[in-house]
N, C-alpha and C positions, 0 to 999 in steps of 0.2 A: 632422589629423583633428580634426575638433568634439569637445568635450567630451560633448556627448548620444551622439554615436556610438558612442565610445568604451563611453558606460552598457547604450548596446543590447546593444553586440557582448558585452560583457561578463556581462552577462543571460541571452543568448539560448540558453547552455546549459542553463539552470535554467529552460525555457522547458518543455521535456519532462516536469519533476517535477513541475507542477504540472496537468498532462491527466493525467484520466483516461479510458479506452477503455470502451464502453458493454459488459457481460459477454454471451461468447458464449452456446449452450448447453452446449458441450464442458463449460466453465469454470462455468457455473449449474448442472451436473448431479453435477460434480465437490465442488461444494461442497455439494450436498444430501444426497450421499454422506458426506461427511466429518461434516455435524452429526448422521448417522442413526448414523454406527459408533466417534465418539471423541466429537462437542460442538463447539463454535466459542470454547471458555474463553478469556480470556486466559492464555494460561504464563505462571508464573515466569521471570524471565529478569534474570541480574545486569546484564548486560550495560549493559542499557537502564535497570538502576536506576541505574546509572554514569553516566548521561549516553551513551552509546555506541551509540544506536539500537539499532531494534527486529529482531529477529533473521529469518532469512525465513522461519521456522515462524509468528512473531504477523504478520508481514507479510501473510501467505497468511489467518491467521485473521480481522485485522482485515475484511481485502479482501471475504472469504466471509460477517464478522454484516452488513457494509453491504449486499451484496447480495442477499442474504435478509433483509433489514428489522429484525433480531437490534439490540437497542443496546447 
């Protein structure tokens, strides 16, 4: 196997993390709900002060200020 192929094959998992899907309304509605009855803050989160990524409570928030124009 070619040396390029190998880079693709090896890529092409990390292919998915980087798409993102255009938000339904379900998902636009849910988040307009959520900044009306808590806010879209970022949390605290040690986690992620660790180096250890972001937890899927800020995952959801980040997801929700981007979609609603929020920076």
């Amino acid at each position: 196997m070619s040396k390029l192929a190998l880079i693709l094959l090896a890529a092409l998992p990390l292919a998915g993390c980087v798409t993102t899907t255009e938000p339904g309304s379900q998902e636009r509605a849910y988040c307009e709900r959520m900044e009306r009855e808590m806010g879209t803050d970022h949390r605290h989160d040690h986690a992620e002060a660790k180096g250890m990524g972001m937890n899927p409570m800020n995952v959801t928030h980040a997801r929700c200020r981007q979609m609603l124009g929020i920076s």
